[in-house]
C-alpha positions in Angstrom: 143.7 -19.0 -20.6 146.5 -21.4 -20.0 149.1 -21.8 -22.6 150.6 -25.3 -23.4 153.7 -26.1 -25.0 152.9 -27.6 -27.9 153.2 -31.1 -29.6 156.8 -32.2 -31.2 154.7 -33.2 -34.1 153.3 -29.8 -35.0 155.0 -29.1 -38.4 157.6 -26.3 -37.8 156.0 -23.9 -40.8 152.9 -23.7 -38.4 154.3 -22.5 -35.8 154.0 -18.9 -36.5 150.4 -18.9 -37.4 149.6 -20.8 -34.4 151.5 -18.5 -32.0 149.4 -15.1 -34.4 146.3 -16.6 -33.2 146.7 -17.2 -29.4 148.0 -13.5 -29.5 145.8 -11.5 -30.9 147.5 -11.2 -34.3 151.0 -10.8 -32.8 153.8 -11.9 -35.8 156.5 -14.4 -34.0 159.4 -15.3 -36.3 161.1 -18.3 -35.6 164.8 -18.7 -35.8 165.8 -22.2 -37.2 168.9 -22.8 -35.3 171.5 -24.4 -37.5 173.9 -25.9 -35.2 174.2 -29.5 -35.0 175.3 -30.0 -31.3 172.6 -30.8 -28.4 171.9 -27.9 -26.4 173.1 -29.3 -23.3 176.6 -29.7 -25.1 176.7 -25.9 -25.7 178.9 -23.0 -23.3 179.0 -19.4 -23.4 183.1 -18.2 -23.0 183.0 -15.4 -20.5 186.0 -13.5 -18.8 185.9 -14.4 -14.6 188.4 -12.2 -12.4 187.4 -13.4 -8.5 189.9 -11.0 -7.6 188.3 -9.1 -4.4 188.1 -4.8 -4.7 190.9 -3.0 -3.2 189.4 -1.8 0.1 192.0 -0.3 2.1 194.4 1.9 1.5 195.1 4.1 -1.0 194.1 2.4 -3.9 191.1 1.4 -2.4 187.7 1.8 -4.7 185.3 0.9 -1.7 183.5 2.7 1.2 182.8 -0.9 2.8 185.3 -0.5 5.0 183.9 2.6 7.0 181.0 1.8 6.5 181.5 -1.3 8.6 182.5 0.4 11.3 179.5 3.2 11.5 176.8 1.1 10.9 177.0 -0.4 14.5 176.9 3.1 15.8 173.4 4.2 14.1 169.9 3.0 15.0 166.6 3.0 14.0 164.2 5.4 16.4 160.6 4.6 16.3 158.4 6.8 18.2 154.6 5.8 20.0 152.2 8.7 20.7 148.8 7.3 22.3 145.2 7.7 20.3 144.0 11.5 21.8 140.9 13.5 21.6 141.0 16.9 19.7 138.4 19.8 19.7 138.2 21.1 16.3 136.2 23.5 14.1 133.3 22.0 12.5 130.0 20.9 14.6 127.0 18.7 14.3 124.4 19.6 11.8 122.2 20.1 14.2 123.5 23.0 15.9 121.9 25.2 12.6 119.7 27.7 14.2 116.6 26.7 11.8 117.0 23.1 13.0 117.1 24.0 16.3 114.5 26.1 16.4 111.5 23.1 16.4 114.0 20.3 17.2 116.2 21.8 19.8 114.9 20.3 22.9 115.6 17.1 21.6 119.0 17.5 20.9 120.5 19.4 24.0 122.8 22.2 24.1 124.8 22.9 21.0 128.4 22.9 20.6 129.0 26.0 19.1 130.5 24.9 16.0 132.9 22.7 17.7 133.5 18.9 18.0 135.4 16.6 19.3 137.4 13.6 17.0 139.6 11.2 18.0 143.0 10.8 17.0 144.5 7.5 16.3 147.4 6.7 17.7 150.9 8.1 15.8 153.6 6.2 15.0 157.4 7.8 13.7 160.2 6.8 12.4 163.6 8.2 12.6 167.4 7.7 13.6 170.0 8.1 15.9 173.9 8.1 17.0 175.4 5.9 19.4 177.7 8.4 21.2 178.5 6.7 24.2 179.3 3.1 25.8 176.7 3.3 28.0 173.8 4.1 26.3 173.6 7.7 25.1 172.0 8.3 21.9 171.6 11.7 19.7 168.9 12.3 17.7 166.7 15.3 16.4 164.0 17.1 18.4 161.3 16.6 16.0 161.7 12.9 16.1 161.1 12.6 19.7 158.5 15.7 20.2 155.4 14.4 21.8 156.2 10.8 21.6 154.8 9.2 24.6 157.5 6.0 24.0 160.6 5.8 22.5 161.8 2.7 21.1 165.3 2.1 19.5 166.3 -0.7 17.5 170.6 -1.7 17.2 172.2 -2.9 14.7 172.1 -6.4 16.5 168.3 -6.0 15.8 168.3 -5.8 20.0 165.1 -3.4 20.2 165.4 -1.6 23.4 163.1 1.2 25.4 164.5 4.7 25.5 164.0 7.6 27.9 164.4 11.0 26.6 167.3 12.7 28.3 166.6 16.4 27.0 165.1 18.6 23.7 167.0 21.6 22.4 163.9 22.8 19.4 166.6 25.8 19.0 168.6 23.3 17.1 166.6 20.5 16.8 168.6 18.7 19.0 167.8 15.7 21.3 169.2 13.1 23.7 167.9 10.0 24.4 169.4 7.1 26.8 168.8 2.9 26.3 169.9 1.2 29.4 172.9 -0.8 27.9 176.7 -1.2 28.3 179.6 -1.7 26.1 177.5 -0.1 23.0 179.7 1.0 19.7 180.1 4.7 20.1 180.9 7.0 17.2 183.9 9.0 17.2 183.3 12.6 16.8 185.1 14.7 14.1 186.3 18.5 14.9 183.2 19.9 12.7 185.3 23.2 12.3 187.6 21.6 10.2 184.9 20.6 7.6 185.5 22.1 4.0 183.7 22.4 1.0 184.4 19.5 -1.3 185.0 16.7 1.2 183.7 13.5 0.9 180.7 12.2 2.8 178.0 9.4 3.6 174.9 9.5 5.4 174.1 7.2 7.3 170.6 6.1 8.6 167.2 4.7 8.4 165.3 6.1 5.6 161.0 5.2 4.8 162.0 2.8 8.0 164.4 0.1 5.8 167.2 0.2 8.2 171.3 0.8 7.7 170.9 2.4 4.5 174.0 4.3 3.1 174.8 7.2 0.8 177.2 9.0 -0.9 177.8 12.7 -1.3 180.4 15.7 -0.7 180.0 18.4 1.4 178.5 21.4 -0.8 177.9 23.9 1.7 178.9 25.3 5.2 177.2 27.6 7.6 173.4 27.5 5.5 169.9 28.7 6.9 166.8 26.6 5.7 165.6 28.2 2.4 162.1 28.2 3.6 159.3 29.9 5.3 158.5 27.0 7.3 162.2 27.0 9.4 161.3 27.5 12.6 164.9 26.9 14.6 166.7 29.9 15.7 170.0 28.8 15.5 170.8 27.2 12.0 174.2 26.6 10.6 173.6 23.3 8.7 176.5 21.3 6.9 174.5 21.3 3.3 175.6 18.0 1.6 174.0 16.3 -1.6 174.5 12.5 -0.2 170.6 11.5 -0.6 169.0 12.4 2.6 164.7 11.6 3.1 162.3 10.4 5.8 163.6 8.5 8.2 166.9 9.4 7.9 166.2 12.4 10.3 169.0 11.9 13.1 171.0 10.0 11.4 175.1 10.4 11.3 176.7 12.5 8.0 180.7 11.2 8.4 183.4 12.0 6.5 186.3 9.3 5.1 187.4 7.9 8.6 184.2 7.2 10.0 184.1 10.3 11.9 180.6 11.5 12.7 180.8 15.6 11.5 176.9 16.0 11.7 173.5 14.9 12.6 171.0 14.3 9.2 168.3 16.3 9.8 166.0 17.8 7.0 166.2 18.1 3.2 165.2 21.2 0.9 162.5 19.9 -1.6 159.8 20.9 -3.7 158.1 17.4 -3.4 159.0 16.2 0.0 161.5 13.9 -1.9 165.2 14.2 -2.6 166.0 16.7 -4.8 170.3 17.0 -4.2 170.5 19.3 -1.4 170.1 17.8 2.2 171.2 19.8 5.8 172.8 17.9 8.7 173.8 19.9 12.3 177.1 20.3 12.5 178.7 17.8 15.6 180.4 20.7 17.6 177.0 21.9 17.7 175.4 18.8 18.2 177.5 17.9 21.5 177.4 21.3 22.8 173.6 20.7 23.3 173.9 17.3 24.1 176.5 18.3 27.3 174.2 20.8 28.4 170.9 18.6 28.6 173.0 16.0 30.1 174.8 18.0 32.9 171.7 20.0 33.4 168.0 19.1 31.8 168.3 22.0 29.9 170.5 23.9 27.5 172.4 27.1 28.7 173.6 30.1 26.6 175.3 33.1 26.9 173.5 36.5 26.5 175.2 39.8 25.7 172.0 42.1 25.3 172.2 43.2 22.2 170.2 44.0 19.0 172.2 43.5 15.7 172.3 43.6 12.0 174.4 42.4 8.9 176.4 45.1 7.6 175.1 46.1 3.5 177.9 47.6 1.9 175.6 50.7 1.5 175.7 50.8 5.7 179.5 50.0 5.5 180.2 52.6 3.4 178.3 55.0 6.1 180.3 53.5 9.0 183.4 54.0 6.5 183.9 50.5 6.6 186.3 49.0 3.5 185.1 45.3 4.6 181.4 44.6 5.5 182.5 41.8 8.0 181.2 42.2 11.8 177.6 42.9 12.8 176.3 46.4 13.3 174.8 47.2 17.4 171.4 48.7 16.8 169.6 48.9 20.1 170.8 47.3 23.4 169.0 45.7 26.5 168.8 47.9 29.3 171.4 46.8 32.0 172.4 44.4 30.2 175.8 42.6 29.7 176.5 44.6 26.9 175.0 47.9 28.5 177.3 47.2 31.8 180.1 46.6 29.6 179.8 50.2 27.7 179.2 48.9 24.3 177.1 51.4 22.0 174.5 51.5 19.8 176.2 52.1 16.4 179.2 49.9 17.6 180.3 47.3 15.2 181.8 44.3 16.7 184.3 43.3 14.6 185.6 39.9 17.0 183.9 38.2 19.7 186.7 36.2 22.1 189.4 36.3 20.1 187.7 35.3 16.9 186.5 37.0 14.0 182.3 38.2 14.0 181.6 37.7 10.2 177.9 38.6 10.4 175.2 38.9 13.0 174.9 35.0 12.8 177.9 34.0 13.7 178.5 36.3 16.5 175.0 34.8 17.7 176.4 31.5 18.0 179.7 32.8 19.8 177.7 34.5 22.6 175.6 31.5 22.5 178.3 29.1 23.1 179.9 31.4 26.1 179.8 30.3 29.7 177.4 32.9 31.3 179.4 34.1 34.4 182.8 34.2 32.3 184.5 37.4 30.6 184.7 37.6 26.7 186.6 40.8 24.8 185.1 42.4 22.4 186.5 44.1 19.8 184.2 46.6 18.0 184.5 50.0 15.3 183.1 52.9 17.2 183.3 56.6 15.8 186.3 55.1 13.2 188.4 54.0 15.8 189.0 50.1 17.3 188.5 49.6 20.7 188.9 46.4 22.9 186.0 46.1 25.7 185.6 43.2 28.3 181.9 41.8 28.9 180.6 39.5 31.5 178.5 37.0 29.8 175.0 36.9 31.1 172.5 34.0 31.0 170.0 33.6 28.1 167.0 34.2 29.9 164.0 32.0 29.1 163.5 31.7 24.9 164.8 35.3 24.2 167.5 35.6 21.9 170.9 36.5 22.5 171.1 39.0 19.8 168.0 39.2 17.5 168.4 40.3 14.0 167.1 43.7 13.6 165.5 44.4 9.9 167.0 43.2 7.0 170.0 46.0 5.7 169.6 47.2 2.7 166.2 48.7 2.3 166.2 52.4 1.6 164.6 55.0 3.0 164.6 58.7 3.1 162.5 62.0 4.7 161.5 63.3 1.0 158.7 62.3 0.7 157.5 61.1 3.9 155.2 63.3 6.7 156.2 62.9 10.5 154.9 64.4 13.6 155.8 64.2 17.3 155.8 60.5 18.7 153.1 61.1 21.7 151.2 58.8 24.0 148.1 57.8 21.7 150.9 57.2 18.7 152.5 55.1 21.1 149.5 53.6 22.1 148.5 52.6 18.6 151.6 51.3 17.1 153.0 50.1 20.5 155.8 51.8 20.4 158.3 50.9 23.3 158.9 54.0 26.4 162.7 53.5 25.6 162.0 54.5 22.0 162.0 58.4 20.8 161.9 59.8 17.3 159.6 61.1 14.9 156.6 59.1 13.9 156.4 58.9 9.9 152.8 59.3 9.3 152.2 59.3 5.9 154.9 57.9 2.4 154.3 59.5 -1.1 153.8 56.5 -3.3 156.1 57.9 -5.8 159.0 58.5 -3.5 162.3 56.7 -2.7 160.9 56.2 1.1 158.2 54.3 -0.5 160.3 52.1 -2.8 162.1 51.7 0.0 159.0 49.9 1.9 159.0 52.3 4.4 155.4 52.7 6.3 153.5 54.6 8.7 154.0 53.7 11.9 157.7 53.5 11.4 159.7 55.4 14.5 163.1 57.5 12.7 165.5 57.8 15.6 168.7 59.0 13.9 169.4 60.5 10.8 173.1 60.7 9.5 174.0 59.3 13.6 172.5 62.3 14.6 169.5 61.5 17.6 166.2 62.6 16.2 163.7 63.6 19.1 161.2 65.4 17.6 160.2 66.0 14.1 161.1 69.2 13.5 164.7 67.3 14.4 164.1 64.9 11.4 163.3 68.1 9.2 166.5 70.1 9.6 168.6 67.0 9.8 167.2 66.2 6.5 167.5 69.9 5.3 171.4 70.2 5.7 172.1 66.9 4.2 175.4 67.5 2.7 175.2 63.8 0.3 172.3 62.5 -1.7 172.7 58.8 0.9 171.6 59.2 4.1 171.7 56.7 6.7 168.7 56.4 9.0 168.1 54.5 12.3 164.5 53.1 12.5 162.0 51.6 15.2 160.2 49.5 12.6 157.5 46.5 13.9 159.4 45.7 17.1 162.7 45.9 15.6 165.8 48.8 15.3 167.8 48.4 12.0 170.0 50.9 10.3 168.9 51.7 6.2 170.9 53.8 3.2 169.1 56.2 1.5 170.9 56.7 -2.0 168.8 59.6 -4.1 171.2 59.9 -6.7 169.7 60.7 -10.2 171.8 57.8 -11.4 171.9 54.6 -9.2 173.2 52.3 -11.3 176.6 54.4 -12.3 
């Protein structure tokens, strides 16, 4: 229904009722103005200052400036993947044997529960970092992964083919290349540097809008996804809370000057929205990778050959360790760098070319970043004393890691309470139990003991007890017999893995 205004020569008092009836039974009160002026003589006083916000120096209350200068530098990726055909569970009705059994010859073979669908074709979105002049863009692995054509779009709204240079899914790290000159690079910043507290914006493409800017502070350094679903081996995000979602996914974090200190690349959420905590790669990172898929295709890193762990404070305290900084040796690649070198199992490398090993992550990313073919010292805790050892660096061969963490430290586990027997060929057999490994098998974990509360399991290989080898199990029993303190420390095969764990059987843990 159309409402009209109506006629000057309605009488005022019937307003009201009028305007009840066309709504329903709505009350309108009418305010009788009792000014004499004409409305178009009337003005509203109001305070105007046209002076313009400080934006430079330091008094300035604006991020305009820097973000002027980075938005140039950051593009839009949007990815193509051609319509393919997928064999999936699920066939035709008429592969059930009771149909089949009159109408069968009708219908041909059957499919064995299989079928084939069509997938339409997949478009992405994402971002990236101008790096270089001539055409050099980073961006994250996932964006690019299985795109079949790679479009970038500048600033300039210029939308240009790219050709993926090289994918690191390690770090989820990727190069891509447009085929221009004289392009607005990004500076980088020495990501090292980065503290807690700083001020940052992200910078990037979010749900595909374009140039879209936020505002945060760093809130965390060196984090690991909080989530079953990160699948990257080498993670030491820059955690910020500047508002990070889709689309934003290789897009720049910088810090005050315009500096790019990492690449935007996933976000911790319950929803798949922002919920305050966001993760970016940090740039030292970012173009390490970057040099090593551009000089080579590929990316190169150092391998040592050894199997480590965190140090608990229960296994420092066995090691008679004050600090529980440095990461613990517990097996070591035959031949290997390390094995060449003379390093131990049991040693605990305390710094890794001249810089502090803090845990077994950070000593991960040392070997990683090593030249394979160069020497790197070593210093490492063996038997209470320091020692200074010099390894050559080997390559990183294929996807294994460097140094894998063993088992989580911490667990405890003790022999009270737990049956063993001699580890022979058919044990071997059925818990596939490596020829390099010798102990005593645990067969069997009373449910009421430490060992159990512990979570240790048949199957589980005990190798030392107390740094004492183990061989056989009545090794394990006397070693266990002359225990001279209620914590023990054992060294255990356990699924695929060696890790050290503290046995405390006090009667009273908690004093």
């Amino acid at each position: 229904m159309n409402v009209h205004s109506l006629s000057p020569r309605t009488p005022r008092w019937l307003l009201p009722a009028v305007c009840a009836m066309l709504l329903g039974g709505a009350t309108w009160v009418v305010a009788e103005s009792k000014s004499d002026a004409p409305a178009a003589h009337r003005s509203v006083d109001v305070k105007v200052d046209t002076t313009p916000l400080p934006r430079e120096g330091d008094s300035a209350f604006s991020y305009s400036p820097i973000v002027k200068r980075v938005i140039p530098s950051v593009v839009k990726v949007v990815t193509r993947e051609r319509a393919k055909e997928m064999e999936v569970d699920g066939g035709s009705p008429f592969d059930d044997p009771a149909f089949r059994q009159f109408f069968g010859p009708f219908f041909g073979a059957p499919n064995n529960g299989r079928r084939i669908i069509r997938q339409p074709p997949q478009i992405g979105l994402g971002s990236g970092v101008i790096v270089s002049a001539d055409g050099y863009i980073l961006t994250n692995n996932h964006v690019v992964d299985g795109a079949d054509k790679v479009q970038v779009t500048l600033a300039d709204k210029r939308v240009l083919t790219a050709k993926v240079v090289g994918t690191d899914k390690k770090t989820d790290v990727a190069v891509i290349k447009v085929d221009a000159q004289d392009l607005p690079a990004l500076t980088f910043a020495d990501s090292a540097g980065v503290q807690v507290g700083d001020r940052v914006l992200a910078v990037g493409n979010p749900f595909g809008l374009g140039e879209t800017v936020t505002s945060g502070i760093v809130s965390g350094l060196g984090r690991v996804m909080p989530s079953d679903e990160a699948s990257y081996n080498y993670q030491d995000y820059i955690q910020t809370d500047a508002a990070i979602n889709p689309g934003n996914s290789g897009g720049a974090l910088v810090d005050m000057q315009g500096r790019l200190i990492g690449l935007n690349t996933a976000i911790f959420s319950r929803d798949g929205g922002f919920q305050g905590i966001g993760f970016a790669i940090p740039s030292n990172l970012a173009r390490s990778i970057m040099d090593s898929l551009v000089r080579t295709g590929h990316v190169v890193r150092g391998f040592l050959g050894v199997t480590i762990q965190d140090l608990s404070p229960d296994v420092a305290d066995q090691f008679h360790l004050k600090a529980t900084r440095g990461a613990i040796i517990t097996d070591i690649t035959p031949d290997g760098p390390a094995a060449k070198a003379g390093l131990k199992g049991d040693d605990v490398i305390l710094d890794f070319n001249g810089k502090p090993v803090a845990d077994s992550r950070s000593l991960g990313f040392a070997v990683a970043a090593a030249e394979p073919g160069t020497e790197a010292t070593v210093r490492l805790l063996r038997d209470g004393k320091e020692e200074t050892v010099t390894v050559k660096v080997g390559q990183q061969p294929g996807d294994q890691q460097l140094a894998s963490a063993g088992g989580e430290a911490g667990n405890n586990s003790v022999l009270n309470g737990v049956e063993v027997s001699d580890l022979d060929a058919a044990a071997r057999n059925e818990f596939d139990v490596p020829a390099r490994v010798h102990g005593a098998l645990v067969t069997d974990v009373d449910a009421s003991s430490a060992s159990a509360e512990a979570g240790l399991t048949a199957g589980d290989v005990i190798m030392e007890i107390d740094h004492q080898p183990v061989r056989s199990a009545d090794d394990a029993v006397k070693l266990t017999d002359h225990a001279k303190s209620r914590k023990t420390l054992l060294k255990l095969w356990s699924r695929g893995g060696i890790h050290f764990l503290v046995v405390d059987e006090s009667d009273d843990k908690s004093s």
